[in-house]
C-alpha positions in Angstrom: 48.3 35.0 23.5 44.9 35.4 25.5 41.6 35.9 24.1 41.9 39.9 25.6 45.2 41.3 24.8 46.0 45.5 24.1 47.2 44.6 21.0 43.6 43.8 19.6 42.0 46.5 20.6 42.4 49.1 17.7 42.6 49.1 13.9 42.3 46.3 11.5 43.5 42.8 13.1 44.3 39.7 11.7 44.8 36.7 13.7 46.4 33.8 11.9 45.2 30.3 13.5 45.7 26.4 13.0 42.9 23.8 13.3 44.2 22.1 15.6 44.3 24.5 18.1 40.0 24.4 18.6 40.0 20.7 18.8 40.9 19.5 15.4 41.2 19.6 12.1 38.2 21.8 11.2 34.8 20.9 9.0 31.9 22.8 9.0 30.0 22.8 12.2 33.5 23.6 13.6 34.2 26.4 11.7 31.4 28.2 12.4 31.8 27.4 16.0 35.4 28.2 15.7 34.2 32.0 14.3 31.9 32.0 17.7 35.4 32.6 19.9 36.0 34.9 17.0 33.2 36.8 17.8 34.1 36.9 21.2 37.5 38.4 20.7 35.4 41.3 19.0 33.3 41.7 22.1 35.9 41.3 24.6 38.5 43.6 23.2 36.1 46.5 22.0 37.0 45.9 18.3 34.4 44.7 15.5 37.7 44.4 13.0 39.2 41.7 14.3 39.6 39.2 11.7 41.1 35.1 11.4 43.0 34.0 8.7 42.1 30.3 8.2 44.1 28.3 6.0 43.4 25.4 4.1 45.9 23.6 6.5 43.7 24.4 9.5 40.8 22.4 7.3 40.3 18.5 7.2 42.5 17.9 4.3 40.0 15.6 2.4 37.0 17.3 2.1 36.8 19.6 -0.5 33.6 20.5 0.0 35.3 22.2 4.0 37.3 24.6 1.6 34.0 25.8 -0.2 32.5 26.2 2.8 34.9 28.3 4.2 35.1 30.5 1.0 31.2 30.6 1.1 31.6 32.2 5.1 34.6 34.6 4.2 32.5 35.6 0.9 29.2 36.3 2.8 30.4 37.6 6.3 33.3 39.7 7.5 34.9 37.2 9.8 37.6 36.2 7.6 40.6 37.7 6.1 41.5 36.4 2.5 45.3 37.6 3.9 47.1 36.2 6.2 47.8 38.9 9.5 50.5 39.8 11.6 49.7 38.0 14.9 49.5 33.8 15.5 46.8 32.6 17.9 48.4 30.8 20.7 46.4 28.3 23.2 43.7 25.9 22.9 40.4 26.3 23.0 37.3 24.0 23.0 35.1 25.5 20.9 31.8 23.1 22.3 32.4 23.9 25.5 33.5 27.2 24.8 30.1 27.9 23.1 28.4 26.6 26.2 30.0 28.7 28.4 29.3 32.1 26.5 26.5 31.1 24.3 25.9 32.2 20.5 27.8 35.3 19.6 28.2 34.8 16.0 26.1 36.5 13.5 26.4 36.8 10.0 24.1 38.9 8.1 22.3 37.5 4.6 22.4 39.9 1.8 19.8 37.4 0.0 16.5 38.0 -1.0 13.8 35.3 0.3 12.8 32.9 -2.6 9.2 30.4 -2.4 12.2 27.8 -1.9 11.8 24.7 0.4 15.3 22.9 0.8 15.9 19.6 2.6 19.8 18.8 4.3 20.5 15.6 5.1 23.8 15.3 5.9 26.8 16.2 3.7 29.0 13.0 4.4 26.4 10.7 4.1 22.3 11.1 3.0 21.7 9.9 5.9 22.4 7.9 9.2 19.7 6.7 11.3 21.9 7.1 14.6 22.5 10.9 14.0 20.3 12.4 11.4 17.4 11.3 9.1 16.5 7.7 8.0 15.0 6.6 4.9 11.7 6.7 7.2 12.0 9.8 8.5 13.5 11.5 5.3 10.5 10.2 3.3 7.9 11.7 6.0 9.7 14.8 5.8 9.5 15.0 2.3 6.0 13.8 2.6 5.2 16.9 4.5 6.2 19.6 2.3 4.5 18.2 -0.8 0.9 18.9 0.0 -0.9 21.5 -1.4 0.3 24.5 0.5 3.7 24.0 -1.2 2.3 23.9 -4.7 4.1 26.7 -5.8 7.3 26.5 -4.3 10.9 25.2 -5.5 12.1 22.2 -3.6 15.1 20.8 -3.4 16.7 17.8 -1.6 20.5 19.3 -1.1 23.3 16.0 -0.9 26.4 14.7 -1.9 25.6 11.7 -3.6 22.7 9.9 -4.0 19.0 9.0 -2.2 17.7 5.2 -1.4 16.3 4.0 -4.7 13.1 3.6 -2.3 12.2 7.3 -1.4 10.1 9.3 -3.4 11.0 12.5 -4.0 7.2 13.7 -4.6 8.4 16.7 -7.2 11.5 17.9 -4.9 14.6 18.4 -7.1 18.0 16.5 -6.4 21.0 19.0 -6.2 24.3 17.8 -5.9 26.6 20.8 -6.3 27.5 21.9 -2.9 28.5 25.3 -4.0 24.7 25.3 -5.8 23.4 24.2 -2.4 25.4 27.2 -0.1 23.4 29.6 -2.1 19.8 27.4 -1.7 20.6 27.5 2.4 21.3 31.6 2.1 18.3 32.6 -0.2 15.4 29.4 0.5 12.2 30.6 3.0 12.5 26.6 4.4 15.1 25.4 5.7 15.3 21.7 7.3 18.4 20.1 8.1 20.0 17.7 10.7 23.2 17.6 12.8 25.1 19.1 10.1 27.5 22.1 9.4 24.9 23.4 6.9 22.8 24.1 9.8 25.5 26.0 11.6 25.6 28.1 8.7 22.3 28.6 8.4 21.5 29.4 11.7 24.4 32.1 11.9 23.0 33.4 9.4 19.4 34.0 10.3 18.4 37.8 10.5 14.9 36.8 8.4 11.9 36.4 10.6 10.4 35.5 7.7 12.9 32.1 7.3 11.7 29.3 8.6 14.5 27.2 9.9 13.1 23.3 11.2 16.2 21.3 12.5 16.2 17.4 13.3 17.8 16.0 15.9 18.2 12.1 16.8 17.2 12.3 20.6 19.8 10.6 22.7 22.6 11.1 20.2 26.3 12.1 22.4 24.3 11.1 25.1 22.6 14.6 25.9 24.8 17.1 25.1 23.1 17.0 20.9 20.9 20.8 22.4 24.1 21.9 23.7 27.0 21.4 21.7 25.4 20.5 18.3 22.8 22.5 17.7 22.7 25.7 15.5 23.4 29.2 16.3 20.7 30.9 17.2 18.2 28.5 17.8 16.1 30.6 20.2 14.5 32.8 17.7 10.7 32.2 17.2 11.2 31.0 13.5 13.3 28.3 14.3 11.8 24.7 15.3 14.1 21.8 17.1 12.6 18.4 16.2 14.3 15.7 18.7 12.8 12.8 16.8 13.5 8.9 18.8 13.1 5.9 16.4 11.8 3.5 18.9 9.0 5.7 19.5 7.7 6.6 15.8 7.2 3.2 15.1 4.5 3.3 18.1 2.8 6.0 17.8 0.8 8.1 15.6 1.8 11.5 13.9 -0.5 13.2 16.1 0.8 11.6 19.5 4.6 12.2 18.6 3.8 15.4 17.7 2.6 16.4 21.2 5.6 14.2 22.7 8.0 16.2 20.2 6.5 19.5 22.0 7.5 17.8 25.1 11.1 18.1 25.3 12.9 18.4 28.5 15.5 20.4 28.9 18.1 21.3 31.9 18.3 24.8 33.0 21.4 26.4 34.3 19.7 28.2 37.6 18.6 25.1 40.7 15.0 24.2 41.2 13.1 25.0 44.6 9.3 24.0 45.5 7.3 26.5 46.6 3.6 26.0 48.2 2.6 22.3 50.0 4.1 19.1 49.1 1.1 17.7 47.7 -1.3 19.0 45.0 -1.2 23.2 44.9 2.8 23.3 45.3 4.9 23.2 42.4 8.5 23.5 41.2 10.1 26.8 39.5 13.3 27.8 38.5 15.1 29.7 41.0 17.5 33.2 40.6 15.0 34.9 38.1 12.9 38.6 38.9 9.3 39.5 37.7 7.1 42.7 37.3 4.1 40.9 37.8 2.6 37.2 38.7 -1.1 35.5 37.2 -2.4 33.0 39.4 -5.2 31.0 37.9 -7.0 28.2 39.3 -6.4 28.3 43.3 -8.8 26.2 45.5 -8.5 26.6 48.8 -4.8 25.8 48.9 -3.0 29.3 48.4 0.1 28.3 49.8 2.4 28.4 46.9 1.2 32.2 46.4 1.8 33.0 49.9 5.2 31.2 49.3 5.9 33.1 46.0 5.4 36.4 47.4 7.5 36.3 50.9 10.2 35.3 47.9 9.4 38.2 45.4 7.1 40.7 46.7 5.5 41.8 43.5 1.9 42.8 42.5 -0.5 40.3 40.9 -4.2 39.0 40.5 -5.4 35.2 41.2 -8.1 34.1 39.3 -10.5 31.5 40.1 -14.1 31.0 39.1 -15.0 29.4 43.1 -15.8 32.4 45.4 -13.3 32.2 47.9 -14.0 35.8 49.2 -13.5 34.8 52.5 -10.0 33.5 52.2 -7.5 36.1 52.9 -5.3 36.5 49.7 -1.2 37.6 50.3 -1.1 41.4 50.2 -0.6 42.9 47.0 -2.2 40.1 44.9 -6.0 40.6 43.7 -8.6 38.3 43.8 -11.1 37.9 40.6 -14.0 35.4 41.0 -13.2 34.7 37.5 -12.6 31.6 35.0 -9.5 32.1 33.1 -10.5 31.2 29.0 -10.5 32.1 25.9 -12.4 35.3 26.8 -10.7 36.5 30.0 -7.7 35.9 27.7 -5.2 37.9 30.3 -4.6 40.6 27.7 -4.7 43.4 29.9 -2.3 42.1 31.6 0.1 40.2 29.5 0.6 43.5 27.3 1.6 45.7 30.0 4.2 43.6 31.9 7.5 42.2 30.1 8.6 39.2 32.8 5.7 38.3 34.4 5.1 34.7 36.3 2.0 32.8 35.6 0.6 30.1 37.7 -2.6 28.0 35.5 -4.2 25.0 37.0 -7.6 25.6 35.5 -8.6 21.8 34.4 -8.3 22.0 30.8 -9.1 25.8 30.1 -5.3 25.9 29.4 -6.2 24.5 25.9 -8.9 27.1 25.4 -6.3 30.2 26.7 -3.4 28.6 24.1 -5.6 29.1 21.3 -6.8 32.7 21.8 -4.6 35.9 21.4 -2.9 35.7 24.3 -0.1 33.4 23.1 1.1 36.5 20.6 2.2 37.6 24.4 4.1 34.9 25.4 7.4 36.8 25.3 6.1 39.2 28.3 6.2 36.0 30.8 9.4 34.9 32.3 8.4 31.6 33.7 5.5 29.3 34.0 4.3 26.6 36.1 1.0 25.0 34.3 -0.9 21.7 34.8 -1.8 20.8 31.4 -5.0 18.1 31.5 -6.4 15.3 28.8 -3.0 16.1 26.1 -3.6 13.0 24.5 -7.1 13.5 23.8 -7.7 17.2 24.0 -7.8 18.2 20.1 -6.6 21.5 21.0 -3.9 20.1 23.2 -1.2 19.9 20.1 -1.7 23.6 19.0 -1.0 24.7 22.9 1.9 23.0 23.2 3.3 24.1 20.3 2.6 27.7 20.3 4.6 27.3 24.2 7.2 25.7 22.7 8.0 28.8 20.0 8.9 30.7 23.1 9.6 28.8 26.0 11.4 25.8 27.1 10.4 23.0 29.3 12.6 22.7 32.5 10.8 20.2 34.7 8.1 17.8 34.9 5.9 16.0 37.0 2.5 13.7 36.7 -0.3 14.7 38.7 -0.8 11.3 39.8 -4.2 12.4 41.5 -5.6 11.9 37.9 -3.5 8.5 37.9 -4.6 7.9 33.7 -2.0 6.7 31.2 -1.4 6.1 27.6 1.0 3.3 26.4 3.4 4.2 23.9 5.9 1.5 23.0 7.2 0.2 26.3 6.4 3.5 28.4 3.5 4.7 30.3 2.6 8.2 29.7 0.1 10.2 31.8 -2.4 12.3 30.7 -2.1 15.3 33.2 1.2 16.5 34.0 2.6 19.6 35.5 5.2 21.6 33.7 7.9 23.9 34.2 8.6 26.1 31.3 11.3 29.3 30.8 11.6 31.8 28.5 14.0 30.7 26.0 16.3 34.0 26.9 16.8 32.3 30.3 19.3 29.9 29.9 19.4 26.0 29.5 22.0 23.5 29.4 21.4 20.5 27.4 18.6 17.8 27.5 17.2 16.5 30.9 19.6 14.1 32.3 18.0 14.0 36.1 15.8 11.3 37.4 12.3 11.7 37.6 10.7 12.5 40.3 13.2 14.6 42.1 13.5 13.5 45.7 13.1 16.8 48.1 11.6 18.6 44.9 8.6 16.0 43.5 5.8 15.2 46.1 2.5 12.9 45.1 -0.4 15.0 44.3 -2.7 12.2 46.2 -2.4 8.5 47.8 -1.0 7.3 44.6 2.8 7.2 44.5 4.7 9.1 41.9 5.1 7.9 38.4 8.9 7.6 37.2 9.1 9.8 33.6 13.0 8.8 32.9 12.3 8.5 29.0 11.4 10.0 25.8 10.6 13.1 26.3 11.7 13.6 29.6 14.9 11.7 30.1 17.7 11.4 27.6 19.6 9.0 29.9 16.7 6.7 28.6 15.5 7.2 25.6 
């Protein structure tokens, strides 16, 4: 029976199915994933009552704690019939790769009320596993991060199966064992943080809040760069929710402020190709391809206007370059307005920014990128599409970390390249990393596929700024082949 069939299309429907049948024997992560086909058949077929009967059968047999989970979602959503129905599913379907195909269609709405509740979720199996989830390390600097001051006056809790290490301190979080207890601190707590783990799933399905903050921790390199794709939860797009792809090797290097701004670094794949537009040395630089725009901010031009020339025999738009040189006797592409300008903190864009919804920004304005990321302008981040920014000093710049992350609430980052020009590196562990890069970033409604698996530089695509020859970036953050 196919995923669109007649007979689905009116009434109340019940669809009996069998674990096996979406890869195995289901747990957690699975079953939610398993209810995103689910939501699917709705879509597809016209008809919000369709309904799957799961079974205990259709659950790993030995986990108790599956079955609870499962009553928790049929309790608390409407995806799941306590009765068995009148038709059986037939076929097979990969629920991973189905997920990456049509992307998060679940949603389950939360009937709880927000409590001043901070809940940690290791894993369920085991409290933790340094190749997929949290080690004592990192569990006790998470722990160590919600018990300052600012969290005085809220409930924590530390949600496992068993037991912690007899050497982490658990700084006046609560230990809660009772997995049917712990469903109902994942629905009503304001902080969620949690691993690779069907908790998260949940959680994520379940996020309607913007005032929930969900932080999830991922072990960068884990199923060799498919962990963004296949693994992590529903709806992870949404503002309030943080991916943390945390390496070992490198936070015994560095220092909280350095992995911070390598966490906010992440590379990810997108699904549309890559194309240079403007020279091949310094001024031309690498977008996403197959997107439109209402309007495109160019700041920080030189002489070299070739990639806006470039970008507008592609799109044809209206826009304004900026640029505090007076280059009043260069002729500028038609329809784009030249402003003998400095873009900062306040020529902030705003008159702009709040009157287009997918614009295109251009910024290569040697270090005022810091000053801009810091003003008002980042509560308009959602109005641009895609942009293409070379981001100076982020190692040294104290305003480089808040920048970085207030991008990464929003956008993703889809390609990288060192302005070798500048040719100055930190050493972190056994890698090199420079101090002025250019990046590629997409709104996080334009799709991605996974962590960066390409090597860097791209031949055809990546072109030295100057005399130097380009720096290879295949590692943490920017290759998960090596990480």
């Amino acid at each position: 029976m196919s995923l669109v069939n007649e007979l689905y299309n009116n009434g109340d429907v019940v669809i009996n199915i069998k674990g096996n049948q979406f890869g195995g024997l289901l747990k957690m992560g699975d079953l939610i994933a398993t209810l995103n086909v689910l939501a699917y058949i709705r879509k597809v077929n016209n008809n919000p009552s369709i309904k799957f009967y799961i079974p205990d059968t259709a659950l790993q047999n030995d986990k108790d704690y599956v079955r609870i989970f499962r009553d928790f979602v049929m309790e608390n959503s409407d995806y799941i019939s306590k009765s068995i129905g009148n038709y059986d599913f037939a076929g097979f379907v990969e629920i991973w790769s189905f997920r990456e195909n049509h992307f998060d269609l679940i949603e389950m709405s939360s009937n709880y009320n927000l409590k001043k509740k901070i809940c940690i979720f290791p894993l369920i199996d085991a409290h933790y596993n340094t190749e997929r989830n949290f080690s004592n390390e990192l569990l006790q600097d998470i722990i160590n991060d919600y018990s300052i001051e600012k969290f005085n006056d809220y409930e924590k809790y530390i949600c496992i199966k068993d037991y912690l290490p007899e050497n982490i301190s658990i700084n006046g979080f609560k230990i809660s064992n009772d997995f049917k207890n712990n469903l109902q601190h994942l629905a009503d707590c304001e902080y969620y943080i949690g691993g690779d783990t069907g908790t998260s799933h949940l959680v994520g399905a379940m996020n309607n809040d913007s005032n929930k903050k969900l932080i999830f921790y991922y072990c960068y390199g884990y199923h060799g760069g498919w962990v963004s794709s296949f693994t992590a939860p529903f709806h992870y797009n949404k503002e309030n929710v943080k991916m943390i792809y945390f390496n070992e090797k490198i936070r015994t290097h560095v220092n909280k402020n350095d992995l911070a701004i390598l966490e906010n670094l992440i590379m990810h794949n997108p699904v549309n190709p890559k194309t240079r537009l403007g020279n091949k040395m310094d001024g031309g630089y690498v977008i996403i391809d197959g997107y439109d725009y209402d309007f495109i901010i160019s700041g920080g031009v030189g002489p070299d206007i070739s990639f806006e020339f470039d970008f507008m025999k592609k799109y044809n738009i209206n826009g304004v370059i900026f640029d505090s040189e007076n280059y009043n006797h260069i002729c500028f592409p038609n329809k784009m307005i030249y402003i003998n300008k400095n873009i900062d903190s306040e020529n902030n864009l705003l008159e702009y920014v709040q009157n287009y919804k997918n614009i295109f920004l251009k910024l290569d304005i040697e270090g005022g990128e810091w000053n801009l990321l810091s003003s008002e302008f980042v509560n308009y981040l959602n109005n641009i599409k895609q942009i293409v920014i070379e981001v100076h000093n982020i190692f040294t710049n104290p305003a480089a970390l808040e920048g970085l992350k207030n991008l990464s609430k929003t956008h993703h980052i889809v390609h990288v390249h060192e302005n070798n020009n500048c040719h100055s590196f930190i050493q972190i562990g056994e890698n090199n990393y420079p101090y002025t890069i250019e990046l590629t970033y997409l709104r996080k409604d334009c799709r991605v596929v996974g962590l960066n698996h390409i090597s860097l530089p791209i031949e055809g695509i990546d072109f030295p700024n100057a005399n130097y020859e380009n720096h290879d970036l295949n590692f943490y953050p920017f290759n998960i082949k090596n990480n």
